[in-house]
DSSP file (Angstrom, degrees, kcal/mol; ACC not computed):
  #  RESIDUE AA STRUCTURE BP1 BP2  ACC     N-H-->O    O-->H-N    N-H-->O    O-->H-N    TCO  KAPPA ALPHA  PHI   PSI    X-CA   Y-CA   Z-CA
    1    1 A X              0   0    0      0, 0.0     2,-2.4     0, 0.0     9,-0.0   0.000 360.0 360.0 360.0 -20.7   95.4   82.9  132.6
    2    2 A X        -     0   0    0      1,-0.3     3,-0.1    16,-0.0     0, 0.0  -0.335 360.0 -38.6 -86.9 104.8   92.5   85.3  133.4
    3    3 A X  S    S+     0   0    0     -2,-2.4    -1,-0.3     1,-0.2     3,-0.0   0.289  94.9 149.5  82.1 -23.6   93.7   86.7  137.0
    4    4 A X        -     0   0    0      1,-0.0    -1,-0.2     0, 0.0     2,-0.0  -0.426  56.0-113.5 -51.4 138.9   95.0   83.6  138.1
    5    5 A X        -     0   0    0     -3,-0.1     2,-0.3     2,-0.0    -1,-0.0  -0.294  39.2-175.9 -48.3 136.3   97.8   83.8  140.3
    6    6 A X        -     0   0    0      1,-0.1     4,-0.0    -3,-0.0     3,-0.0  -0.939  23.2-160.8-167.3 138.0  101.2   82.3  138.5
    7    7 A X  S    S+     0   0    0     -2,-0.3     2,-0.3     2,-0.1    -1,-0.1   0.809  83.8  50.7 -84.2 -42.1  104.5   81.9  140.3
    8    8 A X  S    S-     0   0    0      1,-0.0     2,-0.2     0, 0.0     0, 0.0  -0.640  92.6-107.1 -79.3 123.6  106.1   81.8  136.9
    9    9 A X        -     0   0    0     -2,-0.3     2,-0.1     1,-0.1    -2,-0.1  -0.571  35.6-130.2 -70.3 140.1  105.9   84.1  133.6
   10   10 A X        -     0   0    0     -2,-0.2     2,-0.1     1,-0.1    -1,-0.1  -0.418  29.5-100.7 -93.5 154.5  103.9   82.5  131.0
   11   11 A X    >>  -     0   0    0      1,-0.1     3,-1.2    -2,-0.1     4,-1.0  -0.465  25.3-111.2 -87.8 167.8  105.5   82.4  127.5
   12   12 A X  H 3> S+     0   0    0      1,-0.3     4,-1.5     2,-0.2    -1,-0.1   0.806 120.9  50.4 -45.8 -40.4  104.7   84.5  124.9
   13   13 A X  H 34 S+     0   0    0      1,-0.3    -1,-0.3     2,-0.2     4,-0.1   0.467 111.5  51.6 -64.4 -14.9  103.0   81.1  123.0
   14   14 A X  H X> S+     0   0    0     -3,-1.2     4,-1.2     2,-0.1     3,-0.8   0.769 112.3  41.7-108.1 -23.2  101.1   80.4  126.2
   15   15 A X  H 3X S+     0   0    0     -4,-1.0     4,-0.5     1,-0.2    -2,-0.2   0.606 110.2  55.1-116.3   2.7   99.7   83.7  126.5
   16   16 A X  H 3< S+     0   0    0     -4,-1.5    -1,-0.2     2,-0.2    -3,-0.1   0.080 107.8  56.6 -94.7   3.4   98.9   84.2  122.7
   17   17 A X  H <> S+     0   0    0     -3,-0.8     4,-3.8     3,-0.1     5,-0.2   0.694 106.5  46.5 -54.8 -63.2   96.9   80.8  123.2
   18   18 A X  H  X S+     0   0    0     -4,-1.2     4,-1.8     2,-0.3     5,-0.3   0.798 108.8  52.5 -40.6 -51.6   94.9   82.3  125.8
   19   19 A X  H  X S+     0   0    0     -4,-0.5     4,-0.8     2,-0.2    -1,-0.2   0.864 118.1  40.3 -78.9 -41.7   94.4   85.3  123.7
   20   20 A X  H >> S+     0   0    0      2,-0.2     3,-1.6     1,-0.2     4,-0.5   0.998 106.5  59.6 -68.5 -50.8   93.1   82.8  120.8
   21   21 A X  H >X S+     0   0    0     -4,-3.8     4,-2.0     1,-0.3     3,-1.2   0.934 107.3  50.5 -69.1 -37.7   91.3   80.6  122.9
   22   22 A X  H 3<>S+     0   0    0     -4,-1.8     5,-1.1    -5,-0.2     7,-0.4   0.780 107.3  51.2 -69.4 -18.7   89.1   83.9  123.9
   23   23 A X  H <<5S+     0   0    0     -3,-1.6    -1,-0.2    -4,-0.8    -2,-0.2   0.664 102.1  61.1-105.0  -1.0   88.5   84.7  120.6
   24   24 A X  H <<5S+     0   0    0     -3,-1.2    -2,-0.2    -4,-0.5    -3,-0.1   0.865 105.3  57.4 -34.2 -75.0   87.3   81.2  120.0
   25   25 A X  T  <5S-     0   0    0     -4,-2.0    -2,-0.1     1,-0.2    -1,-0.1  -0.303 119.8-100.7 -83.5  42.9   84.9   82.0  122.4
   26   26 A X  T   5S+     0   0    0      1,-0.2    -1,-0.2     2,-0.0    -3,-0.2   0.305  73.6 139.9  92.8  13.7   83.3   84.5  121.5
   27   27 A X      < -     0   0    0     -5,-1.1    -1,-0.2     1,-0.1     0, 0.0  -0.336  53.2-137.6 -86.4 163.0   85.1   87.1  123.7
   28   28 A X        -     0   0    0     -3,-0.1    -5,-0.1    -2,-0.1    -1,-0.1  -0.140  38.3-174.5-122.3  -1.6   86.1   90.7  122.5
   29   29 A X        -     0   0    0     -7,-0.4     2,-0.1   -10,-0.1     5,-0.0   0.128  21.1-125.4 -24.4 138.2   89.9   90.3  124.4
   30   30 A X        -     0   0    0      1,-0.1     4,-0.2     0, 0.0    -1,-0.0  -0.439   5.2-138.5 -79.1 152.7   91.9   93.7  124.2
   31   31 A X  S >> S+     0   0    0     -2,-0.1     4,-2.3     2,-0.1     3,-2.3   0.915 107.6  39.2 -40.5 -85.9   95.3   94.1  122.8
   32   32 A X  T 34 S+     0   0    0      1,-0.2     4,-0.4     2,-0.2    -1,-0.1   0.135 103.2  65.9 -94.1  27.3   96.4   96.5  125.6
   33   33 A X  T 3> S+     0   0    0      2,-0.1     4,-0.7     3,-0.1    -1,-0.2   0.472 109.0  42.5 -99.5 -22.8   94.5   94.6  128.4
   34   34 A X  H X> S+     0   0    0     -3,-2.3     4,-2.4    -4,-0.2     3,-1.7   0.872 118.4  50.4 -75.5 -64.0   97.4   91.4  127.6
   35   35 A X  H 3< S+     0   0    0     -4,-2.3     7,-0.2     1,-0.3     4,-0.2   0.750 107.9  50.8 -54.6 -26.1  100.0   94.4  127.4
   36   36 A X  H 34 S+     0   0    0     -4,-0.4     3,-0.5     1,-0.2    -1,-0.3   0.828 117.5  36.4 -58.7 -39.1   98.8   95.7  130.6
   37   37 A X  H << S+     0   0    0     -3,-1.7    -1,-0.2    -4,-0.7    -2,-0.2   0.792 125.3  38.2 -83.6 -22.6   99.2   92.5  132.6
   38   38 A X  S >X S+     0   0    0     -4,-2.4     3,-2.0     1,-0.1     4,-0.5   0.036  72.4 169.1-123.3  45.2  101.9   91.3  131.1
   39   39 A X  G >4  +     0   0    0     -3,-0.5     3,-0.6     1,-0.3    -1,-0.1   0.467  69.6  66.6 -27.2 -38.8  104.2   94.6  130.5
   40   40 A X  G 34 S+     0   0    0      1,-0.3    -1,-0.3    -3,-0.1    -4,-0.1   0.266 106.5  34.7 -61.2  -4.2  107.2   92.7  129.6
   41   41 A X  G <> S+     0   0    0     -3,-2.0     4,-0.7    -6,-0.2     5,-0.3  -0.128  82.2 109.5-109.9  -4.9  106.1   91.4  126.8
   42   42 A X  T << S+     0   0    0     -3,-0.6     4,-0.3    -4,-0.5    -2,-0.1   0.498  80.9  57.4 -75.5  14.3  103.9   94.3  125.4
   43   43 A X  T  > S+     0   0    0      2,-0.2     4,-2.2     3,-0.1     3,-0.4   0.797 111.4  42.2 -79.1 -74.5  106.2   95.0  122.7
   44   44 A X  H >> S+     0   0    0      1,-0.2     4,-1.5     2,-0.2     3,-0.9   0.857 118.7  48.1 -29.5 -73.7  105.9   91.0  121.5
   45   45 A X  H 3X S+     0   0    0     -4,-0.7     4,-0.7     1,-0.3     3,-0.5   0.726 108.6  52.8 -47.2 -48.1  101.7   91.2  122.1
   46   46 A X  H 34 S+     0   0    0     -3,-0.4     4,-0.4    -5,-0.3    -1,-0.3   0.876 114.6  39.6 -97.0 -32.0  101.4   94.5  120.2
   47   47 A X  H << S+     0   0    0     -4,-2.2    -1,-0.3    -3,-0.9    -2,-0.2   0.771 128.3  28.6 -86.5 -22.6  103.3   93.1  116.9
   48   48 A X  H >X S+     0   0    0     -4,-1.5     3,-3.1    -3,-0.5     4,-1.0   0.798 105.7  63.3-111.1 -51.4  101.6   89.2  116.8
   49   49 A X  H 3X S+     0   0    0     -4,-0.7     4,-1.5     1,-0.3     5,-0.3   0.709 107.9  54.0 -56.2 -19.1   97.9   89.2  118.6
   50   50 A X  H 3> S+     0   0    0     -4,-0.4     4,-1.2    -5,-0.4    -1,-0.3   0.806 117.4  33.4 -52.7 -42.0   97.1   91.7  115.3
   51   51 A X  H <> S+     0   0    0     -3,-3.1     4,-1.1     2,-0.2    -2,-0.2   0.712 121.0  48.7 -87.9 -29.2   98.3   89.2  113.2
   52   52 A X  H  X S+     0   0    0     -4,-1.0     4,-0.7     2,-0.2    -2,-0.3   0.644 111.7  50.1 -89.3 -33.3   97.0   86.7  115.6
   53   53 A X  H >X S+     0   0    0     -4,-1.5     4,-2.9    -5,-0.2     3,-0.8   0.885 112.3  50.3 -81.0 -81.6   93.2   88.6  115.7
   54   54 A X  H 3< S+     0   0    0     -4,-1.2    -2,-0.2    -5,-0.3     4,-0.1   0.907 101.1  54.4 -58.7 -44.7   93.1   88.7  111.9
   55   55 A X  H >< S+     0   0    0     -4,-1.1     3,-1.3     1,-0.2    -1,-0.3   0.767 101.6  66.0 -61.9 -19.2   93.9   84.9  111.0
   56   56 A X  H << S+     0   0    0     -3,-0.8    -1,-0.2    -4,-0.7    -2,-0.2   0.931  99.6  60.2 -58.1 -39.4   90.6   83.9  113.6
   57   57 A X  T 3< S+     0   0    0     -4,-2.9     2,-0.4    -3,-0.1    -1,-0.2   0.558  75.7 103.4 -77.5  11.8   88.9   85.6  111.0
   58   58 A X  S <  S-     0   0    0     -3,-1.3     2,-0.6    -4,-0.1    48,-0.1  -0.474  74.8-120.6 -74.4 142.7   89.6   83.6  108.1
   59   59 A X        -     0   0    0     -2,-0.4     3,-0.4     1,-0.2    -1,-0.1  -0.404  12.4-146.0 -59.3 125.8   86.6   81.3  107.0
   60   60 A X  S    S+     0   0    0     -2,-0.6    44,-0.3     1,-0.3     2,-0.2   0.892  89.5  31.9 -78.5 -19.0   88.0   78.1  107.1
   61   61 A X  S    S+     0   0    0     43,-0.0     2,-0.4     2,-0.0    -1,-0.3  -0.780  77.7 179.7-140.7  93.6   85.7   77.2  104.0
   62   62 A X        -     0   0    0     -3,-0.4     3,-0.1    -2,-0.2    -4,-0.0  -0.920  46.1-108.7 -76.0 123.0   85.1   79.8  101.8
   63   63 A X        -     0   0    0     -2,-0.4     2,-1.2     1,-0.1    -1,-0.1   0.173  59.2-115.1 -36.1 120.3   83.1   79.9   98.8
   64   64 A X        +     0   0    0     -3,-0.1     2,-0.4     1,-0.0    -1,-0.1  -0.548  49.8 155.6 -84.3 103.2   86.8   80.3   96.1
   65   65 A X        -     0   0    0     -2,-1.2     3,-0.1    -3,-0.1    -1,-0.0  -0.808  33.8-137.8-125.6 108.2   86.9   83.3   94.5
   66   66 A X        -     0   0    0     -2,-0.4    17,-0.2     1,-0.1    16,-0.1   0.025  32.0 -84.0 -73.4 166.0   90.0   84.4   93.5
   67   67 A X        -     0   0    0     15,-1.1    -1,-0.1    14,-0.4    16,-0.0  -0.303  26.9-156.6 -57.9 148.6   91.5   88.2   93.7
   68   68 A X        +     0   0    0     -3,-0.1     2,-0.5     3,-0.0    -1,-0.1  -0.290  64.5 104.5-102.3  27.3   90.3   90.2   90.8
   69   69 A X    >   -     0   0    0      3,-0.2     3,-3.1     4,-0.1    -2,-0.1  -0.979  67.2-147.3-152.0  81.4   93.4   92.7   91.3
   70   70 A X  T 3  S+     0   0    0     -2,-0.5     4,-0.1     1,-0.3    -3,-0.0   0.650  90.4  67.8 -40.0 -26.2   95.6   91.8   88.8
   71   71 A X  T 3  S+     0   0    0      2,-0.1     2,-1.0     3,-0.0    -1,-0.3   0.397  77.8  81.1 -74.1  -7.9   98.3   92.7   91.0
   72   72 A X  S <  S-     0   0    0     -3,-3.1    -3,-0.2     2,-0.0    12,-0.0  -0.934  84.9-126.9-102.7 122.2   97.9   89.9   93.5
   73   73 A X        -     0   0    0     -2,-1.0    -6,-0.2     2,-0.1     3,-0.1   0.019  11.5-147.1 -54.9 155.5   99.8   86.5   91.8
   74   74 A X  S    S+     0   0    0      1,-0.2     7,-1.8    -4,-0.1     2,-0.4   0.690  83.3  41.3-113.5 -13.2   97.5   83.9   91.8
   75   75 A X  B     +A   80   0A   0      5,-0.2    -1,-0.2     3,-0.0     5,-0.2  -0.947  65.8 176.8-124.2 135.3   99.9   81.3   92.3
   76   76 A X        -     0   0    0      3,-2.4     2,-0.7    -2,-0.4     4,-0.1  -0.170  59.1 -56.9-157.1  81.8  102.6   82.0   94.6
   77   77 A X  S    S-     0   0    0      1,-0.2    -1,-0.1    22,-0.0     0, 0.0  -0.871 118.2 -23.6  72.5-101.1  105.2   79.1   95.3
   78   78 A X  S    S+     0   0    0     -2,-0.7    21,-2.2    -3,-0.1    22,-0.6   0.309 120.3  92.3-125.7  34.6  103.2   76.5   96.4
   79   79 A X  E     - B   0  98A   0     19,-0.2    -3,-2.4    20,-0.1     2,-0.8  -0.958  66.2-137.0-133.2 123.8  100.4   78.3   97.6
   80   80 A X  E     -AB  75  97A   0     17,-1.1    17,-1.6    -2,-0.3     2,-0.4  -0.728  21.7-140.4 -86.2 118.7   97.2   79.2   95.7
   81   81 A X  E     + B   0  96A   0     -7,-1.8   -14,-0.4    -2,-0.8    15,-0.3  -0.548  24.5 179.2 -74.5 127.9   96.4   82.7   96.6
   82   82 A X  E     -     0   0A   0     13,-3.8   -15,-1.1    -2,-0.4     2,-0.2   0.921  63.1 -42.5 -89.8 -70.8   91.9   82.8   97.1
   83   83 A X  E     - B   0  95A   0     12,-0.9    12,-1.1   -17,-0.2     2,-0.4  -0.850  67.2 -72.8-155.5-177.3   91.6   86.7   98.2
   84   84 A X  E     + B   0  94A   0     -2,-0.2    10,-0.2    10,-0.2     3,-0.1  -0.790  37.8 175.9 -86.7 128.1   93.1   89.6  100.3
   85   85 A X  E     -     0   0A   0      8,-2.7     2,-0.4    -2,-0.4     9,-0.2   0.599  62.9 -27.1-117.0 -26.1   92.2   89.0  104.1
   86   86 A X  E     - B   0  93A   0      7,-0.7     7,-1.8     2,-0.0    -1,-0.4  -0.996  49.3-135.6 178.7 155.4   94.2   92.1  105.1
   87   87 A X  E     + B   0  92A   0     -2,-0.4     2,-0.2     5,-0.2     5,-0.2  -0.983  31.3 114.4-142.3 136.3   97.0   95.0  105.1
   88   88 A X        -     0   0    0      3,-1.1     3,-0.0    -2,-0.4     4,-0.0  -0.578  59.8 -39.7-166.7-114.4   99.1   96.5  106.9
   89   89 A X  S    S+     0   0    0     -2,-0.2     3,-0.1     1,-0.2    -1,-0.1   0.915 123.1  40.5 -55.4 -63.4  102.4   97.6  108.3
   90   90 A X  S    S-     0   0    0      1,-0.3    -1,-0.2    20,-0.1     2,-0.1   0.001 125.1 -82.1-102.1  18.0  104.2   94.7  108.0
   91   91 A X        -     0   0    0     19,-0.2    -3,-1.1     2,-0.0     2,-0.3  -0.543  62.5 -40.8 130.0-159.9  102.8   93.6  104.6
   92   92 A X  E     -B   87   0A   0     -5,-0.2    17,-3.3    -2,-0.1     2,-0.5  -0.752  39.8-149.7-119.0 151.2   99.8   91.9  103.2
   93   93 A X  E     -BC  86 108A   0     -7,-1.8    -8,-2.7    -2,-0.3    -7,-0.7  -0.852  19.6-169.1-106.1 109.5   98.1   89.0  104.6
   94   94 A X  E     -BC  84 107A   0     13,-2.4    13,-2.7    -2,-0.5     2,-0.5  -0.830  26.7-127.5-106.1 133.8   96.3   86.5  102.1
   95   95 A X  E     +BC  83 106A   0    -12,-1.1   -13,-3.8    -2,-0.5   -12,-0.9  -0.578  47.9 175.0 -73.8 139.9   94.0   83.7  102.4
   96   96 A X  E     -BC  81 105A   0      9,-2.6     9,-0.8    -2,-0.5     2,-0.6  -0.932  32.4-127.3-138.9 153.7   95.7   81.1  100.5
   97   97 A X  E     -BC  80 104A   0    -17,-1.6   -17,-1.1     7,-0.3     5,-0.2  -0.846  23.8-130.6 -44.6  60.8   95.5   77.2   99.4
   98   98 A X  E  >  -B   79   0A   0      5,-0.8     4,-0.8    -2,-0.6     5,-0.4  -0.154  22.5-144.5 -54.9 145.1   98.5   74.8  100.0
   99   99 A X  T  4 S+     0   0    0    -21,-2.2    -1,-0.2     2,-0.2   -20,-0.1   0.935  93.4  28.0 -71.6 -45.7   98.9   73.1   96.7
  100  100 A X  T  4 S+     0   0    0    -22,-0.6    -1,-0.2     1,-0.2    -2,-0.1   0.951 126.0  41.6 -87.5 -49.6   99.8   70.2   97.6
  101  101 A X  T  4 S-     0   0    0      1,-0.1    -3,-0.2     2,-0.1    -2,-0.2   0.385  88.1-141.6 -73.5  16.6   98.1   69.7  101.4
  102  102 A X     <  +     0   0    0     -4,-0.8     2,-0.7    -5,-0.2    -3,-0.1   0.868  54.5 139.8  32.1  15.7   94.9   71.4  100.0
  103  103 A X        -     0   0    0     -5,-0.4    -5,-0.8    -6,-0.1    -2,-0.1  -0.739  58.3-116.4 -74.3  89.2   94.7   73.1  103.4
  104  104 A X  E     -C   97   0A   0     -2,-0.7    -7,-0.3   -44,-0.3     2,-0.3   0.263  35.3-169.7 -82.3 157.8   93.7   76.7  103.7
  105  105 A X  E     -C   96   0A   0     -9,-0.8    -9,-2.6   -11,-0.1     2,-0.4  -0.922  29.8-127.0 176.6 130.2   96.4   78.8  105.1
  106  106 A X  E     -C   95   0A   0     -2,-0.3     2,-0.8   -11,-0.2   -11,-0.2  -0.961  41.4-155.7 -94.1 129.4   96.5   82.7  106.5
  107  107 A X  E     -C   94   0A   0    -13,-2.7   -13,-2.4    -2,-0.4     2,-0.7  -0.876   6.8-159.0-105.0 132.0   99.7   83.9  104.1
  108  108 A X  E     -C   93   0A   0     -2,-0.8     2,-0.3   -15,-0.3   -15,-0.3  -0.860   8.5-158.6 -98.5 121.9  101.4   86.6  105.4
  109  109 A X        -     0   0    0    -17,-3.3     2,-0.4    -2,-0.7    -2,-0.0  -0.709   6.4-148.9 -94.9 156.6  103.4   88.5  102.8
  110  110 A X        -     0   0    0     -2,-0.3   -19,-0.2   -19,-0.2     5,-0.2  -0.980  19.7-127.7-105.2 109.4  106.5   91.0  103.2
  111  111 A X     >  -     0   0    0     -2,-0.4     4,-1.7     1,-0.2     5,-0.1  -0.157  29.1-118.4 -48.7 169.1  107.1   93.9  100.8
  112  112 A X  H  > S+     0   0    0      2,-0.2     4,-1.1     3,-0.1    -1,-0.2   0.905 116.1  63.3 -58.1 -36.7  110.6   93.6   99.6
  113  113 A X  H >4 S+     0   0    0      1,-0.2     3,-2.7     2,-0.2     4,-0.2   0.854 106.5  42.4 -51.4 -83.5  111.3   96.8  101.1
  114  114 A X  H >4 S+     0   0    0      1,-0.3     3,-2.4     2,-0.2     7,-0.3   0.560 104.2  64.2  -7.5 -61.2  110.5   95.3  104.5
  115  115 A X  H 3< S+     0   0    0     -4,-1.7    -1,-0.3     1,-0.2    -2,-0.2   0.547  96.0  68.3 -56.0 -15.0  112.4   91.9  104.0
  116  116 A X  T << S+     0   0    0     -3,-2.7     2,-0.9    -4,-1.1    -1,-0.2   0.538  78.1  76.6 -70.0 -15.5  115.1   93.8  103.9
  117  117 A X    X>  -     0   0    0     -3,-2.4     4,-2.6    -4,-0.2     3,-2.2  -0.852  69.9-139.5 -91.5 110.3  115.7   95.4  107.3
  118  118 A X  H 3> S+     0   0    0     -2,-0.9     4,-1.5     1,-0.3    -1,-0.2   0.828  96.1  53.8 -17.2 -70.2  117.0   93.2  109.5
  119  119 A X  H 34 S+     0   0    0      2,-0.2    -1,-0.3     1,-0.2    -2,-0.0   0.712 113.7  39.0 -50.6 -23.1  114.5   94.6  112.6
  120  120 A X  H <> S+     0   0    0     -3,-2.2     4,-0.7    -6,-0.2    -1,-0.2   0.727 116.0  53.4-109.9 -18.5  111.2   94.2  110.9
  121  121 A X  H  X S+     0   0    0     -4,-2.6     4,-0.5    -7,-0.3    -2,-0.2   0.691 111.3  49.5 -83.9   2.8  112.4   90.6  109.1
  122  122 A X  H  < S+     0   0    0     -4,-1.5    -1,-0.2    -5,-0.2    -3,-0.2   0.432 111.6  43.5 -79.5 -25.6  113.2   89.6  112.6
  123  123 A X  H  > S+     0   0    0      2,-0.1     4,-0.5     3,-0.1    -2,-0.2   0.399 112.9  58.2-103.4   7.8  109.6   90.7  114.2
  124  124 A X  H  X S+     0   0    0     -4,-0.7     4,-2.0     2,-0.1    -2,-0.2   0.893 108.8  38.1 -93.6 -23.7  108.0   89.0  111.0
  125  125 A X  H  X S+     0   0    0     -4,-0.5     4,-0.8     2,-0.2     5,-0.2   0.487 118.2  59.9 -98.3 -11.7  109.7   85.3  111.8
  126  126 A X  H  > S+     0   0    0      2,-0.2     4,-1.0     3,-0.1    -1,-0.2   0.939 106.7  41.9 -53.0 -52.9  108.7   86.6  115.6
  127  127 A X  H  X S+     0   0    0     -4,-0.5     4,-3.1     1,-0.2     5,-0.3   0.937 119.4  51.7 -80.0 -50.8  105.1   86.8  114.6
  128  128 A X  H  X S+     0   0    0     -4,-2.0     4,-0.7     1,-0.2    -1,-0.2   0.854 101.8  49.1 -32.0 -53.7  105.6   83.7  112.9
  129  129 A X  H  X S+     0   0    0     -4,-0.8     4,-2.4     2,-0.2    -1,-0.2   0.769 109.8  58.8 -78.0 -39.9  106.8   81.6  114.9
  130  130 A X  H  < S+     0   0    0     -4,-1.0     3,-0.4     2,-0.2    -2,-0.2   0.988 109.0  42.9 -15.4 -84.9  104.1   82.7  117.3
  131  131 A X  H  < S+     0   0    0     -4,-3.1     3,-0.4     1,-0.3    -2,-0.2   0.481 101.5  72.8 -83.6  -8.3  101.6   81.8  115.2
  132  132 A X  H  < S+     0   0    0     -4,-0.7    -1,-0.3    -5,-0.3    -2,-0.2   0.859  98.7  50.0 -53.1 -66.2  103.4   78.6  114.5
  133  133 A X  S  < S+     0   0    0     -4,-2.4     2,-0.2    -3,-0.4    -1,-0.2   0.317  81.9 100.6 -67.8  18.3  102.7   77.3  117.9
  134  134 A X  S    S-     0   0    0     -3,-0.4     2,-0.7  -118,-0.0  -117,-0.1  -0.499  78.9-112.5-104.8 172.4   99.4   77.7  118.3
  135  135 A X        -     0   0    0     -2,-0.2     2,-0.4  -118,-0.0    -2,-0.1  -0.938  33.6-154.8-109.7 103.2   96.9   74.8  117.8
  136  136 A X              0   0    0     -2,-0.7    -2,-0.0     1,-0.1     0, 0.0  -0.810 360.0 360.0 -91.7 109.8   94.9   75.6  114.7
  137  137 A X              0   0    0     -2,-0.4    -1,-0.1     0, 0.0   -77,-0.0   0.664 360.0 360.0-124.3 360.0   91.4   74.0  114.4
């Protein structure tokens, strides 16, 4: 995808691969260097590669220490919450535990407030779904 010629527009999932696979490798990729090339999307890029940017940085095995922040559930459906990886706009992002697949998991949370507007619970199962396709390793 970098500079290659393409007849076709690449989906959002193909070009939010590319954006992972570079940050695999050790690359610095910009935000607003996808939105520049690919303008038509640079609404999509600017609301998942953030989201997309912060789950590369989970440890995939981290020493378990759970949140000391009484306020963070420790248990939360079927997911053992470890710590706080991140915050922001669109709510708080935890490294988490599946209970049953013992798998480590970035959890993205919603405030209530949020889950309630139609427009931002529609760009969180956007960013989801996103991050859904990707090939995790």
């Amino acid at each position: 995808m970098n500079g290659s010629p393409s007849h076709s527009m690449p989906s959002i999932e193909e070009i939010s691969e590319d954006f992972v696979e570079r940050l695999r490798q050790g690359e610095n990729p910009s935000i607003q260097e996808y939105q520049t090339q690919f303008p038509q999307l640079a609404e999509e890029i600017a609301e998942i590669f953030p989201a997309l940017e912060m789950l590369e940085q989970v440890d995939p095995n981290p020493t378990p220490t759970l949140a000391l922040d009484e306020s963070i559930p420790i248990e939360l459906g079927e997911y053992y919450i470890i710590r706080q990886i991140g915050r922001g706009g669109m709510g708080i992002v935890f490294e988490a535990q599946h209970a049953t697949m013992r798998r480590r998991v970035a959890l993205k949370v919603l405030p209530k407030s949020t889950a309630r507007k139609p427009h931002q619970l529609e760009r969180f199962q956007r960013e989801a779904r996103a991050a859904g396709q990707l090939h995790h390793t």
